[in-house]
C-alpha positions in Angstrom: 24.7 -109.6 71.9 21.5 -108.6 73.7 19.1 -111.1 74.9 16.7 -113.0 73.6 13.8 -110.9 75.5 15.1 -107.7 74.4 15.7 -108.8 70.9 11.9 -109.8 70.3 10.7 -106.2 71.8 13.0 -104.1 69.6 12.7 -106.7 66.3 8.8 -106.9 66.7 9.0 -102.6 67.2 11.3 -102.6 63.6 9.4 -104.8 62.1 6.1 -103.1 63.2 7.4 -99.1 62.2 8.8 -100.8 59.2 5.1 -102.4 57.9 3.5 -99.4 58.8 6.1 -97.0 56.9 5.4 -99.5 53.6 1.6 -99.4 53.6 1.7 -95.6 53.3 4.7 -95.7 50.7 2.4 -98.4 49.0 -0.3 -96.2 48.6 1.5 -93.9 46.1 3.6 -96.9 44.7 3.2 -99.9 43.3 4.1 -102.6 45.6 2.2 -104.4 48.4 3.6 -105.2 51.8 2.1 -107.8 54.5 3.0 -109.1 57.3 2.2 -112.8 58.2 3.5 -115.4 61.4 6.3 -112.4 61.7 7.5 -112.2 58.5 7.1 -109.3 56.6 7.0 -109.4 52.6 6.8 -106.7 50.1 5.8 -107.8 46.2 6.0 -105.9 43.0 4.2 -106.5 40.4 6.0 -104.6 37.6 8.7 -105.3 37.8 7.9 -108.4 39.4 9.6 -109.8 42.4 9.2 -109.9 46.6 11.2 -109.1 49.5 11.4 -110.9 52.8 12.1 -109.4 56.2 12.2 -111.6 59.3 13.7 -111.9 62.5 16.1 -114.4 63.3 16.2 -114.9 67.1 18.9 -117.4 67.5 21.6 -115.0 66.2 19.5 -111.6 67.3 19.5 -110.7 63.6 17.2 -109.0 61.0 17.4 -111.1 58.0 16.6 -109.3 54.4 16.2 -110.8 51.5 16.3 -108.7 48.3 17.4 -108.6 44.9 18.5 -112.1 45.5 20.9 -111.1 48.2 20.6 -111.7 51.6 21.0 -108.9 54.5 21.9 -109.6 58.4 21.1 -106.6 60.2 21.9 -106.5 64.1 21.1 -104.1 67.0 22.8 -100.9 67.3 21.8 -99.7 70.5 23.4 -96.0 70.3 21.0 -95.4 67.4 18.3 -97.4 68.3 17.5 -99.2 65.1 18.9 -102.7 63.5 21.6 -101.3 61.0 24.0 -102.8 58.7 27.5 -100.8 58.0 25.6 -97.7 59.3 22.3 -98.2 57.4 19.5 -99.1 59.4 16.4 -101.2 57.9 14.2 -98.6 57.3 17.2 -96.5 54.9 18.0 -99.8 53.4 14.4 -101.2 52.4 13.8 -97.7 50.7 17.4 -98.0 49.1 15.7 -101.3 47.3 12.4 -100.5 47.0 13.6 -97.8 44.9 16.2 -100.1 42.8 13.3 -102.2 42.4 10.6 -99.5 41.2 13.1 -97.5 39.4 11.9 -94.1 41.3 13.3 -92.5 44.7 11.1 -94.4 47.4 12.0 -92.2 50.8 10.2 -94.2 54.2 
């Protein structure tokens, strides 16, 4: 497990890349993404629903929520992203982004 230091620098970095890779996608899609007190959130209006992504420092963990299931992503140094069974956030937000919208959403 890496420390807690570390783990704010790299989640903070994910969460930051992530934010900005959804407010371009959001610009040709329809869903808005925000970031508040280190949360991030993405809501759709048709059809309706949100996402949550936050950090989870006691366990060093990305937490997703989508599609009314909950995701625990952790640090996989060798590829320098947090990843889950080989998918890392950005791959699996664009996997449910596009379930969501229907359409092939690619960030």
């Amino acid at each position: 497990m890496i420390d807690e230091t570390t783990f704010r620098r790299v989640a903070d970095g994910a969460l930051d890349s992530l934010f900005k890779a959804l407010t371009r996608a959001g610009e040709s899609f329809e869903f808005d993404a925000d970031m508040n007190n280190g949360a991030l959130t993405v809501e759709f209006d048709e059809p309706p629903g949100k996402f949550v992504v936050s950090p989870n420092a006691p366990v060093r963990q990305i937490w997703v929520s989508a599609h009314s299931k909950s995701f625990k992503l952790d640090w996989d140094e060798p590829v320098g992203a947090f990843t889950l069974g080989g998918v890392t956030l950005l791959e699996l937000m664009g996997q449910h982004i596009s379930t969501q919208l229907g359409e092939e959403v690619v960030l």
